[in-house]
C-alpha positions as CSV (number, residue, x, y, z in Angstrom):
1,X,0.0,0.0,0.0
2,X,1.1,3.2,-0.7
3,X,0.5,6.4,2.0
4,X,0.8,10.1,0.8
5,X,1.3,13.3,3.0
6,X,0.9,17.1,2.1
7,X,2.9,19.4,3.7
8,X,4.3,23.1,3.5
9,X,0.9,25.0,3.2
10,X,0.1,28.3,4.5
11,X,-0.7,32.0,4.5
12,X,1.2,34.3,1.8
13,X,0.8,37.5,0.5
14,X,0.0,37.8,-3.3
15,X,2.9,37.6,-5.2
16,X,4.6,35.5,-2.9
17,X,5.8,32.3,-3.1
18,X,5.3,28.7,-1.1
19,X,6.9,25.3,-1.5
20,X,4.5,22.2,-1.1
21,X,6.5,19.1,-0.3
22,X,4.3,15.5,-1.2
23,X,6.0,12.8,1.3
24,X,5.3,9.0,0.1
25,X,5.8,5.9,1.7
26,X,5.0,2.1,1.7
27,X,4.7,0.5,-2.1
28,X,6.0,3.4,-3.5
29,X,7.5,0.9,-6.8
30,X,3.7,1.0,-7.7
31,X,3.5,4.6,-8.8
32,X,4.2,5.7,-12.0
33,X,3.0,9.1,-11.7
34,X,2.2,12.0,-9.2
35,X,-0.1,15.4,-9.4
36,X,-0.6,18.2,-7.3
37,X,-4.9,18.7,-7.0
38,X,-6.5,21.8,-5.5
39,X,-9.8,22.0,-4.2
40,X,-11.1,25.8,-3.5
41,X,-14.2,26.5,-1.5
42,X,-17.4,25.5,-3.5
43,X,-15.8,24.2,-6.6
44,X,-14.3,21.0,-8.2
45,X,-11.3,19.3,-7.2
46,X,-8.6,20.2,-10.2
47,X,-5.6,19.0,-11.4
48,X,-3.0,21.7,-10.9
49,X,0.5,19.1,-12.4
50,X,1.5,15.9,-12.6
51,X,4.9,14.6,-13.1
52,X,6.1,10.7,-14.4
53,X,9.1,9.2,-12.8
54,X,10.9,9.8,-15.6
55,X,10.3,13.8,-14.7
56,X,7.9,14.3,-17.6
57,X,6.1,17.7,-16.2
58,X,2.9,18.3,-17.0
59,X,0.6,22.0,-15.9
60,X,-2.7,23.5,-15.8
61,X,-3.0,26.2,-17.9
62,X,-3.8,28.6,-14.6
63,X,-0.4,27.7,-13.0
64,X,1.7,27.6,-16.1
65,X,5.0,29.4,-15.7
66,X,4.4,30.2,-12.2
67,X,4.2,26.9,-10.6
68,X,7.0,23.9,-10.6
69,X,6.7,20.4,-9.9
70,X,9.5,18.3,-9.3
71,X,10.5,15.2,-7.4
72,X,13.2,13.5,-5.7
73,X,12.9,9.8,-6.1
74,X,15.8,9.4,-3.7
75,X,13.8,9.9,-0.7
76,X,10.4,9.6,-2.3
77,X,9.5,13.2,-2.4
78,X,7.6,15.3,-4.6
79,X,7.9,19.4,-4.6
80,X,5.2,21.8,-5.6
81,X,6.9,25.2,-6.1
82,X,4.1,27.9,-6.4
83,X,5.6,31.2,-7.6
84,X,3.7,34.6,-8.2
85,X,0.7,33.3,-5.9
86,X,-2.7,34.7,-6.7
87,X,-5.7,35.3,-4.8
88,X,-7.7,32.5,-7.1
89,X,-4.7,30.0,-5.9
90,X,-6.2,29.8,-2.0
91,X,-7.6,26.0,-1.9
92,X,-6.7,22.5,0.1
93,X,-3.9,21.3,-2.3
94,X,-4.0,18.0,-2.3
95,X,-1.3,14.9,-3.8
96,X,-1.9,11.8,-5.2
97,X,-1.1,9.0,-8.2
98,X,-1.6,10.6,-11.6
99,X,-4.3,9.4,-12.4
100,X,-5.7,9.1,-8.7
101,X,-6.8,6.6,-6.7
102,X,-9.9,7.4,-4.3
103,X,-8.1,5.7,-1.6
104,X,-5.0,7.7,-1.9
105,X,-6.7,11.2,-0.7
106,X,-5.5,12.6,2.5
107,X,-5.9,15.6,4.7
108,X,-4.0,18.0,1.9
109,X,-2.9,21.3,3.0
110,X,-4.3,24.4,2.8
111,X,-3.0,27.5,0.6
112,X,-4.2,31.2,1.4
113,X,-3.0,33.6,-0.4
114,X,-4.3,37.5,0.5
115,X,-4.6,40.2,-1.6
């Protein structure tokens, strides 16, 4: 079984930055692929990026350019670097498998950025 956890959330003014950090553990062999979800207050849960083990990088449109995804098989860890933070990017940012696995959701971590 494989166990994710969010961390590295928090309060930021706009036009600040914030690095998410996505810690797994247990059968992490079995994943092939990673995203960074968001889930703001009264709308859908979204797909923010995704990254393959072999680093193939993948963005919404909305957080092209300003956010980074990376990952460090090494210690099974996988970064959201959010740059340029915007009001519209306050949500619970949630990882899991790319694409993800109902079981696989956990607390997330919550993003508020003021304006």
């Amino acid at each position: 079984q494989v166990q994710l956890v969010e961390s590295g959330g928090g309060l930021v003014q706009a036009g600040g930055s914030l690095r998410l950090s996505c810690a797994a553990s247990g059968s992490t062999f079995s994943i092939n692929a990673i995203g960074w979800y968001r889930q703001a207050s009264g709308k859908q849960r979204e797909l923010v990026a995704r990254i393959t083990r072999l680093g193939i990088a993948g963005y919404a449109d909305s957080v092209q350019g300003r956010f980074t995804i990376s990952e460090d098989n090494a210690k099974n860890l996988v970064y959201l670097q959010m740059n340029s933070l915007k009001p519209e990017d306050t949500a619970a940012y949630y990882c899991n498998t790319w694409p993800p696995a109902t079981t696989l959701w956990g607390q997330g971590t919550q993003v508020t950025v003021s304006s």
